[in-house]
N, C-alpha and C positions, 0 to 999 in steps of 0.2 A: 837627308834632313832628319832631325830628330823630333821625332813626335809626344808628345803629350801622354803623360798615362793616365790611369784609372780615378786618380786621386784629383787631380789639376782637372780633367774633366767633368767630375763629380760639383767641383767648386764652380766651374765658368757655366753651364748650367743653369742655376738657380736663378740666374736670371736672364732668361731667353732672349729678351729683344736687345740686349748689350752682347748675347755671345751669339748666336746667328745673325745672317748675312742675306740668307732668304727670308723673302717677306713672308712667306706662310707660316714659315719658324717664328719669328720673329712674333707672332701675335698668339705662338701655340702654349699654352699651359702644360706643364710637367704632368705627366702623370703615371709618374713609374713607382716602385715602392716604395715606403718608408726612408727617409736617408737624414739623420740626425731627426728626427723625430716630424721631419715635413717630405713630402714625396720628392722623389727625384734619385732612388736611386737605380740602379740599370736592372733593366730586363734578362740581360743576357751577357758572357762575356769569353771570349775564346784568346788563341794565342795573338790574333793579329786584330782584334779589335773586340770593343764594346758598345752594347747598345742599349740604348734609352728611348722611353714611350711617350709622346708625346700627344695632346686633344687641341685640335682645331674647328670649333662647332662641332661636329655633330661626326668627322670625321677624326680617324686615330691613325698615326702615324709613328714609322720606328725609325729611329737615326742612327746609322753607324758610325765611330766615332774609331780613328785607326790610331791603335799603339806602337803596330811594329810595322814599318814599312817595307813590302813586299818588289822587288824587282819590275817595273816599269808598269807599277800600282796604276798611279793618274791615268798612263796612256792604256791600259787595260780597263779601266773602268768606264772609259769615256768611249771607248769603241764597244762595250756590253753594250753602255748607255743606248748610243745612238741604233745601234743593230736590232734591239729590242722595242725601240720607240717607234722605228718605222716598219716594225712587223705589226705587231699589235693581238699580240698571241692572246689568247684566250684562259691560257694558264700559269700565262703569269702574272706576278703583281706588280704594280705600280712600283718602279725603280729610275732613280734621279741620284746621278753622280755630278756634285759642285763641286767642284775644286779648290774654292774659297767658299768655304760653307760655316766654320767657326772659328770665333774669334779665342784664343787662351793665352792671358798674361800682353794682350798687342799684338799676337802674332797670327795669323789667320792658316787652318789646318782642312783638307779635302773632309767630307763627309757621302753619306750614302743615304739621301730618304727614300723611306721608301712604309710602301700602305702595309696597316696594321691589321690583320687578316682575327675577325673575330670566332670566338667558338671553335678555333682550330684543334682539330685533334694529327698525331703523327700517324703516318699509317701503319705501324706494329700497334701502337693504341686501340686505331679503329678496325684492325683486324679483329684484334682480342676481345672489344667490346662487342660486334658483329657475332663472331664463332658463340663468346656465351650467352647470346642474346636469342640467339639460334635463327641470325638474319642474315641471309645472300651478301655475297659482295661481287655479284657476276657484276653490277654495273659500275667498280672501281677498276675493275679486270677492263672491262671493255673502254672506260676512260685513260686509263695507261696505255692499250695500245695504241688509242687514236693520237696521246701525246704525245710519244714518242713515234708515230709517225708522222705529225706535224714536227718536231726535231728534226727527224731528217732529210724533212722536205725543203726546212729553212737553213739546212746546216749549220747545227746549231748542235753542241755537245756540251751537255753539262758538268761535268767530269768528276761529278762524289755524288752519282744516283743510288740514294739510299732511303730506308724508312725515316728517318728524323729530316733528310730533306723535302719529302712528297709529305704534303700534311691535306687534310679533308675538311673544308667547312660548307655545311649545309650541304652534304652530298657531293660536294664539287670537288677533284683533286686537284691541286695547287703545287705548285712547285719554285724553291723557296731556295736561295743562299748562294748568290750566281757569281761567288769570288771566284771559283774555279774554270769556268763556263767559256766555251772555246766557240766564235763564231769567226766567220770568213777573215777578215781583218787581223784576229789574233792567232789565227793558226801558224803553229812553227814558234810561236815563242815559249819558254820554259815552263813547264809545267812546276806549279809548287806544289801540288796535294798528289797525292796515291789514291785516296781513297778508303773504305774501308775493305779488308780482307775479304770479308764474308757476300761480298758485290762483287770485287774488282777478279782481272785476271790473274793466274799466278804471275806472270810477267809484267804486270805492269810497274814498275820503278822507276819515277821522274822522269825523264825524256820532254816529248815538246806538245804543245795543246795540238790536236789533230781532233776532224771530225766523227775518226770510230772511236772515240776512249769510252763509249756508253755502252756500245755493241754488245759486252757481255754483259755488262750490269744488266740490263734489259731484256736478254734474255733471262737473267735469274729472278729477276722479280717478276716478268708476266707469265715464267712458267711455274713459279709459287704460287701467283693468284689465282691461272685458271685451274693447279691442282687442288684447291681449296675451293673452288667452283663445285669442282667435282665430289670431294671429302672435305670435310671440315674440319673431321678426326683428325687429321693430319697435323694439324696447329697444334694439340696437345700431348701429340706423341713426338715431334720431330720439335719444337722449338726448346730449346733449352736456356734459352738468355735473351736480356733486352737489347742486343747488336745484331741480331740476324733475324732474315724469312728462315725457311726450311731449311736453306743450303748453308752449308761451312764448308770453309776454305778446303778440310781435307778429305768433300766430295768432290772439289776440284782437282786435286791431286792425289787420289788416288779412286778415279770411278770406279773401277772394279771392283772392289772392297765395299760399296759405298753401299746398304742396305736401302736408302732413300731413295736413290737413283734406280734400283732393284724394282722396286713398290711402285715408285711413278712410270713404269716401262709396265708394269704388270695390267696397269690400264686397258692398254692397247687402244690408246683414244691418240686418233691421228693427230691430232694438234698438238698435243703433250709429248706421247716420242717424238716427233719432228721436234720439238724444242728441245728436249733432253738431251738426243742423240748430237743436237747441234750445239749443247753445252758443252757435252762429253767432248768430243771432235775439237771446239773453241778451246778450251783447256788445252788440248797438248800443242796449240798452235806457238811459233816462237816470235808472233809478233801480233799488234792489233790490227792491222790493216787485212791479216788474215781470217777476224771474226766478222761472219755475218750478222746482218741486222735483224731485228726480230719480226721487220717485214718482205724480208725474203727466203722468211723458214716457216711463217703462219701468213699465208697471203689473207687471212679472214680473222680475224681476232675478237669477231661477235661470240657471245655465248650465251644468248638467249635463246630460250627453248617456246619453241613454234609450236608446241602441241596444243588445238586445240582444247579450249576451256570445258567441252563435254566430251571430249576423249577419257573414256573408260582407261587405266593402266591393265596392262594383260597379265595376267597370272596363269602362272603354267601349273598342270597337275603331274604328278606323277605318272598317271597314264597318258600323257600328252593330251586331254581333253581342254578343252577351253573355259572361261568363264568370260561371258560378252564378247568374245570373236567371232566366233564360227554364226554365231544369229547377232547382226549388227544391235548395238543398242538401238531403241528407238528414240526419235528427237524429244526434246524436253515438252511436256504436255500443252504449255504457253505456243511452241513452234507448229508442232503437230495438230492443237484443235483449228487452229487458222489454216488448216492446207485439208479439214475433212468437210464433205457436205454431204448431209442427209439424206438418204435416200427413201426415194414412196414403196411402200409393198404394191404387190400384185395379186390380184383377186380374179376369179374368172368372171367373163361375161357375157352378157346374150342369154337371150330364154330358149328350152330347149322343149317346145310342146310336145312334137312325138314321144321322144324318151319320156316325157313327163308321163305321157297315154301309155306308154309301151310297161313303163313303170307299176301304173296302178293294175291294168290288166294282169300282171308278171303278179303280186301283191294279192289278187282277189284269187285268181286259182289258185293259187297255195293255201291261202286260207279254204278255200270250199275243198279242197282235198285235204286238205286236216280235219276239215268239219266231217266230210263222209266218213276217212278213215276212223275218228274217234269216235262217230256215232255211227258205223256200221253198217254203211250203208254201200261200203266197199272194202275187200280186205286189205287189212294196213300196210302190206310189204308193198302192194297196189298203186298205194295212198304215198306212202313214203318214197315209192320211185317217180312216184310223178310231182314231188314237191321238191323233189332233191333235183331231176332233170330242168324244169319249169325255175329252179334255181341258177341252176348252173346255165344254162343260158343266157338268162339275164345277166349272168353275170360277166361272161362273155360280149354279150353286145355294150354294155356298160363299160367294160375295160376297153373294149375297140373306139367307141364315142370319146372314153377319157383319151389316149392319144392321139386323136385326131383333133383335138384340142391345139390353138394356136399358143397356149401358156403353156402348156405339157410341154410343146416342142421347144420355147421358149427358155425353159428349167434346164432342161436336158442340155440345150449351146454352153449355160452359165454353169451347169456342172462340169460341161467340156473343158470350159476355159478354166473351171478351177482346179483341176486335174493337170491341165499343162502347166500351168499355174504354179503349182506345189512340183512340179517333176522339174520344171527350170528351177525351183528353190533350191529342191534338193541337189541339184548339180550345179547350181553357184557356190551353196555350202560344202559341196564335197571337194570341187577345185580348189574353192576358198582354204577348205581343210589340208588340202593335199600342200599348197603354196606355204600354208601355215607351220606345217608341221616339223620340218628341219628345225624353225627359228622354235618353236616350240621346245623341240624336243634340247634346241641349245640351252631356251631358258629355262627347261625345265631343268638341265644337267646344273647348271648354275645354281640356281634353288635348292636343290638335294645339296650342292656343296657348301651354299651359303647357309642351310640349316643344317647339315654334319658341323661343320665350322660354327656356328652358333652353339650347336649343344655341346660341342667340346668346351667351347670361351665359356659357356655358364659355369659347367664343372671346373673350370682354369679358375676361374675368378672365386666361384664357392670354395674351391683348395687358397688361393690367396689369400682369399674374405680369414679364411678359419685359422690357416699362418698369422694374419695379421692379428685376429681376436685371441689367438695364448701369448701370441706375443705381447699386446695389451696387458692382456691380464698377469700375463706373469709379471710384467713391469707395475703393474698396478698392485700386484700382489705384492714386489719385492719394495713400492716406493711406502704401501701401507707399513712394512715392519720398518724401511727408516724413519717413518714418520715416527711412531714409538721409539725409537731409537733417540730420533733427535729431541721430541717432545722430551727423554728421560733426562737426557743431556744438556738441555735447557732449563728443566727442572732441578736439576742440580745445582746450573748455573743461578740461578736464582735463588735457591735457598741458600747456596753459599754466600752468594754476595748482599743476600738479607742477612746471615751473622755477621759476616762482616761490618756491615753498616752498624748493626746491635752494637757491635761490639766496639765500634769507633767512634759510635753515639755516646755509650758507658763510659770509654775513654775519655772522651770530652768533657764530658759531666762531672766526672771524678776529677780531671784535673782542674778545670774551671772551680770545683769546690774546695780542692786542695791551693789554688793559687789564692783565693777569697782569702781561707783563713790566716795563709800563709800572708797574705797581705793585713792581713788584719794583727795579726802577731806581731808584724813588724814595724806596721801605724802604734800600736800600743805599744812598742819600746820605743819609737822617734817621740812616741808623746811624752813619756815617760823622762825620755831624756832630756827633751824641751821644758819639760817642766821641771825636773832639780836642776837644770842647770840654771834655767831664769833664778830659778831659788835661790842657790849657789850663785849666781851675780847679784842677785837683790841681799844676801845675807853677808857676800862681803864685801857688798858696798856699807851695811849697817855695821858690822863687824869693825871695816876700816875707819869711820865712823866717829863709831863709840868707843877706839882706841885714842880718835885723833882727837877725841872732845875729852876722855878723860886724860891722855898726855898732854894737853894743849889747855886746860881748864886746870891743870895743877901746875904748870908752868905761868897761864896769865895769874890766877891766885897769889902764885908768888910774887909777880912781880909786881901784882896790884897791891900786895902787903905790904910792900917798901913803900908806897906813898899812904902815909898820915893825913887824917881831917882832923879828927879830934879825939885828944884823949881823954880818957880810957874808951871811947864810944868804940871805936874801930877804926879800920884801914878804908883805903877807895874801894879794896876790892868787896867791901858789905854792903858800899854805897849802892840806897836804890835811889833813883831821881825821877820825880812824876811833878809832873806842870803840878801839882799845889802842894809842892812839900820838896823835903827829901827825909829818909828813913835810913839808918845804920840795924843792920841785922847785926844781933849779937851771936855768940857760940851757940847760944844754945837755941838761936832760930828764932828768934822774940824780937819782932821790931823796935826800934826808938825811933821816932819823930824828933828832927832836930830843928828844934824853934831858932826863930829870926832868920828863915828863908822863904819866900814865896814862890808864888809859881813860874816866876821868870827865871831866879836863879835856881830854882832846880830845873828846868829846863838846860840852863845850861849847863850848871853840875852833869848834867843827864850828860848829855852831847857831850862834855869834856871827857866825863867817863869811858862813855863807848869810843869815842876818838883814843886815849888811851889804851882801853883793852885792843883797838887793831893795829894802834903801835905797836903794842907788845905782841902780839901776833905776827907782824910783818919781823920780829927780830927772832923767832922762832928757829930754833936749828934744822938744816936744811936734812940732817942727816938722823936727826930721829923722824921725820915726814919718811928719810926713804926707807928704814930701818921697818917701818910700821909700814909700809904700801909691800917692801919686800915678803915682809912675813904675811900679810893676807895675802897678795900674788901667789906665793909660793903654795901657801894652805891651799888654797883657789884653785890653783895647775894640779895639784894634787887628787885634787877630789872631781876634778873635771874629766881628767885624766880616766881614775878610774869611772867613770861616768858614764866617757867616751869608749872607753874598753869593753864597757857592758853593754852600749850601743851598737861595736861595731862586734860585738859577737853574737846578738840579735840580728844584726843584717848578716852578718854570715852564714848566721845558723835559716834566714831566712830565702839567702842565695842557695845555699845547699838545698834546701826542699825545694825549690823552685824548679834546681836542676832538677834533683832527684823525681820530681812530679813528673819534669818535660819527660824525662829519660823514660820513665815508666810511659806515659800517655805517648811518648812514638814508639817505645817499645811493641806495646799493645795494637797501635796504629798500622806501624808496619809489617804485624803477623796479621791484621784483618787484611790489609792492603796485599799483603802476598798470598795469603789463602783466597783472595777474593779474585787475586791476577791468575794466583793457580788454577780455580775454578774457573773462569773463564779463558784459559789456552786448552785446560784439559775439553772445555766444552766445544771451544774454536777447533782443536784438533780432531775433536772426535765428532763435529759436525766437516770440517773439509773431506775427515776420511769419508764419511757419510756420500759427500757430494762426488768423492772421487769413486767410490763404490756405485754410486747411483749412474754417473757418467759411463764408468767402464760395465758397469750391469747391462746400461744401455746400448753402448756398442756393440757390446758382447750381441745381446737379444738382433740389434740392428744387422750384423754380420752373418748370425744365425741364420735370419728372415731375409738378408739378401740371397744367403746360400741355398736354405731351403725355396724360394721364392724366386730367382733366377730364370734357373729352366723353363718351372711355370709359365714367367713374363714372356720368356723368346720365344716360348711357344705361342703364346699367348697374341702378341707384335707380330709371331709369322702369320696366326690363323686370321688377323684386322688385315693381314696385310693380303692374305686370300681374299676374304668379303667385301672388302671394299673396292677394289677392281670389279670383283663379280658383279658387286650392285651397278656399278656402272656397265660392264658389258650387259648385263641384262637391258639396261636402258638405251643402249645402242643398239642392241636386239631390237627390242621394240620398235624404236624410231626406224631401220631396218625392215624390218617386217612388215611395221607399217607401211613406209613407200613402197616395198614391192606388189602388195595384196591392195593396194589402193585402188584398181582398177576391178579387181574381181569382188573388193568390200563396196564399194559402187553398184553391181552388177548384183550383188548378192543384196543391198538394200533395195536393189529396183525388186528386183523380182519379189522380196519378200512385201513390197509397196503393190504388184500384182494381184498377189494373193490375196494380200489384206482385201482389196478392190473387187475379187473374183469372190471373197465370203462374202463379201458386202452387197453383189448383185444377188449369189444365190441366195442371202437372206432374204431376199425381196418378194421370194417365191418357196416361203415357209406356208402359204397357205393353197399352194398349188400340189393337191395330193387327192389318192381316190376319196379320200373322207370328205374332204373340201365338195370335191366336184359329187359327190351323193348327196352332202348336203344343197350345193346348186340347184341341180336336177330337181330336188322335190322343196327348192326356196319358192 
């Protein structure tokens, strides 16, 4: 069947409830990007189909729309469908395969709805945003295991398990794009996808959907995630591009070589080799049925850490002493005052009369034998023995009385108890010590190597830092002299093609005033010419004229002389006729009035006259008319001629400068135009060189800084690749350590819970001493 492409679908679209078939479609508003300036165009578009987004209240939805159909498409999508409908997975999303789902052009085509997942990020996205955010992603690590062991519970294989198909919203992973996706039903039918490289096995090419095609993938992605659990530094030393986790293809095929695979074994964190080593292993296998799943190579795929919230971290010393081990921390002061209760002091009591009597007697002879002694009344070594004996007595029976005291004996049990007290301390703390000390002295080895290794990387990176800062500077130094370089070069470029321009402005100017005048010289001889010539037609039309009236007025004369009025008066042609008369001009120009005619007949005389003279006119010879039109013609063509001659050697001579202007004004045009082209290739060339000297400067300095810079880095990547295993063995250490010593850190907080209790009773009996009881005695 031939399907619909991008373009036909773009079109049927726009308007939903004529091209969908489902009623939910059918009421859904477009709402994908811009497309002719209103929304609707797709979201997304690959080799075998394209998708558009579509809002139904309050709910969004994506539809996929197939351009190229795929090998027993319909009956593969309808057994995803239904597989996935009556499982009801938790990580997937809403997918509904119609089969008659839109309508294009009459003809109705399969589609794919399915829910529109908001806030989605991919997981290479939310890896990288996490790493530089400097936030955990143990609980994406722990959601991929639990998914992919729902997967294989439902037998259910995806079959292109990659970062752009796992995507994350609102903390949740999602898993997205189920064209490939092999469940019971369709297992054994043709695979159409591989996969990408950087997931798949080396082996896998086409063959048939089976339920292990995930097996490796799976392992590759949850033993990136939980390596990144552990380092985070890993993401920016091992990721090189936007298609893979940590792993490429040619740690598959060639593990031994693989320095990543190195670093991740270097752990020594049982969850991580058991995945690596069973990457490794999966790799050289010659089929998929031979890779195991990643829940029977990590039977536990949690990675939360149990350490309680008042767990002190143990630091090891150099001398393997402790800080907060060996004497348990105490509980937090909120836990600890709610578990202590007050205790009363002890005072002695009972009256003691005799002693009291015995007392004052003991008191007066010593006084009266001081008295004799210092007054003489006995000699004083006498005196002095009998006050010192009479002393010492008393003082004896006063000590016997103090311990015979039931609070004396009292003191004495609670010093007992605090003496065993502190001797069980010290021998919970000594076992505790002795238990301690291996992991100690591991973590202490660790430590020394993690700070050997630290103060190497400081020096690695201060040699880096200081490659990197002359290489800076010298690039900075060699970009400041092109910058003069090119500033000069520029400068040039612009002052040239500022004379230029001067100079083609000049050009202009000058020719524009040489055309003016040059027009102007050449208006003032067409004027010129226009004007003798009208002259020259006005003068011989007067010319021709005044030939015709004096050959034509001696001709009519004549012939007006042959007719007689009266003699001697004159001829008709003297005859003047006016309405009140008529008059004969004589020779000599002198009128007569010739009486007995009035003004009728000389009216007509008149009119006979002139009727006359244009008979005599119409008898004219035709060849003195042309004899006289020839000879002015001819005068006329003569002088027009030259006229004409002197006009058209004014336009010539007006043509010529014209030329002569142009020629000069490009002349001058195209030495600006070429000095101003020259100037700017000499500036183009000697700004490319610039750029080509700046580039190869650059690489130069870059090749320099890799070579000197190299070593540094591998050392650099070997010693990250020391401390970061370390920090983690140390912390297995610990947790380690921890569980073994739990019983005797137990035994060592009781007992030290003893003591505290054993000062706390002998405090009680801070006022049970002989000072006490002397003061008793004589209270």
């Amino acid at each position: 069947m031939s399907l619909p492409q991008s373009a036909e679908y773009d079109e049927a679209i726009q308007n939903s409830r004529s091209a969908f078939i489902d009623p939910e479609l059918r009421g859904a508003t477009n709402d994908g990007p811009l497309f002719m300036g209103v929304p609707g165009g797709p979201v997304a578009s690959g080799n075998f189909a394209i998708v558009y987004r579509f809002r139904t209240g309050t709910r969004r939805l994506a539809v996929k729309c197939f351009t190229r159909e795929k090998t027993d498409q319909q009956t593969r999508y309808q057994l995803i469908h239904e597989h996935l409908a009556a499982q009801k997975l938790a990580w997937t999303i809403d997918f509904t395969f119609i089969k008659e789902g839109i309508r294009v052009k009459g003809k109705t085509y399969p589609i794919v709805k399915m829910e529109w997942i908001e806030n989605a990020k991919t997981l290479l996205s939310h890896i990288n945003d996490a790493v530089s955010a400097k936030q955990p992603i143990d609980s994406i690590c722990d959601q991929f295991y639990r998914m992919t062991s729902d997967l294989r519970r439902h037998s259910i294989a995806h079959g292109d398990l990659q970062h752009a198909n796992l995507i994350i919203s609102d903390g949740k992973l999602l898993l997205i794009d189920y064209d490939g996706m092999c469940v019971p039903k369709t297992a054994g039918l043709k695979s159409e996808e591989d996969g990408l490289p950087d997931y798949q096995h080396p082996r896998r090419h086409g063959g048939t959907l089976q339920s292990s095609m995930d097996h490796f993938s799976t392992l590759v992605i949850w033993t990136s995630l939980h390596a990144l659990t552990i380092d985070p530094t890993l993401w920016k030393r091992w990721v090189r591009d936007d298609e893979r986790l940590l792993f490429c293809r040619e740690d598959f095929m060639r593990p031994d070589d693989s320095p990543l695979i190195r670093e991740l074994l270097s752990f020594r964190d049982p969850k991580m080799s058991s995945a690596v080593e069973a990457i490794v292993k999966a790799a050289a296998a010659t089929s998929l049925e031979q890779v195991p799943h990643l829940v029977e190579v990590v039977t536990d795929g949690a990675s939360a850490d149990t350490t309680p919230w008042w767990q002190p971290e143990v630091t090891a010393t150099d001398q393997f002493g402790t800080q907060g081990l060996d004497e348990p921390k105490p509980l937090p002061d909120w836990i600890a005052s709610s578990t202590t209760v007050p205790l009363q002091s002890v005072a002695f009591k009972g009256g003691t009369p005799i002693l009291t009597l015995y007392s004052a007697i003991t008191m007066g002879v010593v006084l009266v034998a001081g008295l004799l002694g210092f007054g003489g009344g006995v000699a004083a070594p006498m005196a002095f023995t009998w006050v010192f004996a009479s002393l010492s007595i008393y003082g004896v029976v006063l000590h016997i009385a103090f311990l015979m005291r039931p609070e004396v004996s009292a003191k004495a049990n609670a010093m007992k108890r605090l003496s065993e007290a502190l001797a069980d301390e010290q021998k919970a703390a000594a076992s505790l010590r002795i238990r301690q000390a291996p992991h100690l002295k591991t973590i202490a080895d660790h430590e020394r190597k993690i700070a050997d290794s630290e103060a190497k990387m400081k020096k690695l990176e201060a040699a880096i830092d200081a490659i990197k800062k002359r290489t800076t500077e010298r690039l900075q130094s060699f970009a400041y002299d092109q910058s003069e370089k090119r500033s000069r070069a520029e400068k040039a470029e612009r002052d040239a093609i500022s004379q230029a321009s001067a100079k083609k402005t000049s050009a202009k100017t000058n020719y524009d005033s040489q055309l003016r005048q040059i027009e102007q010289d050449r208006s003032s001889a067409e004027a010129r010419f226009t004007t003798q010539a009208n002259l020259l037609t006005s003068q011989a039309e007067r010319d021709r004229e005044a030939k015709f009236a004096a050959k034509f007025d001696a001709f009519i004369q004549a012939e007006m002389g042959k007719i007689t009025m009266m003699q001697p008066f004159g001829t008709l042609a003297n005859f003047l006729g006016h309405a009140y008369g008529g008059y004969l001009r004589h020779k000599d120009g002198r009128l007569h009035k010739i009486y007995g005619i009035g003004p009728v007949k000389g009216e007509r005389l008149d009119a006979w006259r002139k009727h006359k003279i244009e008979e005599i006119r119409r008898r004219i010879p035709a060849a003195e008319r042309d004899a006289i039109n020839r000879a002015i013609d001819a005068e006329t063509r003569n002088e027009r001629q030259r006229l004409e001659s002197i006009r058209d050697q004014a336009r010539a001579k007006a043509d010529n400068a014209k030329l002569n202007a142009k020629a000069e004004h490009d002349r001058i045009v195209a030495e600006a135009m070429r000095a101003e082209n020259e100037a700017k290739q000499r500036a183009k060339v000697t700004i490319e060189s610039l750029s080509g000297e700046h580039v190869a400067f650059k690489a130069k300095l870059a090749t320099e800084e890799a070579i000197e810079s190299e070593p540094l880095s591998r050392e650099l990547w070997s010693l990250q690749s020391v401390v970061n295993p370390a920090r983690h063995l140390i912390k297995a250490e610990r947790m380690k350590m921890q569980a073994e010593s739990l019983e005797l850190s137990r035994h060592a907080s009781k007992a030290r819970e003893n003591v505290e209790a054993a000062k706390r009773e002998v405090a009680r009996y801070a006022a049970i001493s002989h000072l006490g009881f002397f003061k008793h005695v004589f209270s």
